[in-house]
N, C-alpha and C positions, 0 to 999 in steps of 0.2 A: 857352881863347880860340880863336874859331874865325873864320881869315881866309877871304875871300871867299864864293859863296853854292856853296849845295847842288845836284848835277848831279840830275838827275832824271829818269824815262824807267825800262825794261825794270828789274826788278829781275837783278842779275848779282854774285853776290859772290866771285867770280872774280878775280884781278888779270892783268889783260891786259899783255905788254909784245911791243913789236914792235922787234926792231934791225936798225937798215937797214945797219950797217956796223961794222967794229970800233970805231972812235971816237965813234959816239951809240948812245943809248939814248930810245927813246923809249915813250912808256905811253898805254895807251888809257883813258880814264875812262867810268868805270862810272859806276850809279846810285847816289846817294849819298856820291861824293865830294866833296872842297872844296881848293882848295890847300893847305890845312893839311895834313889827313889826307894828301894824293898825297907833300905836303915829308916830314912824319916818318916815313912808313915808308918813303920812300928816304934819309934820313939828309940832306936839307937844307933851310936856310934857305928858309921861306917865301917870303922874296922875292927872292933869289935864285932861287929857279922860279919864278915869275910874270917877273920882270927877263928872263929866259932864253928864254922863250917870246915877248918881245914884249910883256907884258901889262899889267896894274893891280893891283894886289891884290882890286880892286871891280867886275874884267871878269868875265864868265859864263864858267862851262864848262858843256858840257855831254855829257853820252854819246856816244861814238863819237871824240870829240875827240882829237886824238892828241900830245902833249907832249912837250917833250923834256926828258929828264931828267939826262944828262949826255953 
């Protein structure tokens, strides 16, 4: 089951993360990700990251986007 839609753009199969500080984490999306895939290979609840970011489960992301992940 695959929430939200597919980023799309530059093929990059790379996982980006950028931290701006000891207490977040943030991730850069790449081509081909979706909230799902971004939630389980960081170990959480879908919407729980979508909820975190401000979002919907049914908002766009897209490449370059930058998330926050914890």
């Amino acid at each position: 089951m695959g929430y939200g839609c597919l980023a799309t753009g530059p093929a990059n199969n790379s996982l980006e993360y950028v931290k701006t500080d000891a207490s977040h984490t943030y991730y850069t999306v790449v081509s081909g990700d979706s909230w799902w895939v971004i939630a389980q290979r960081n170990g959480l609840n879908v919407y729980t990251l979508v909820a975190q970011n401000g979002k919907t489960i049914y908002s766009m992301i897209y490449p370059g986007d930058k998330l926050l992940i914890k």
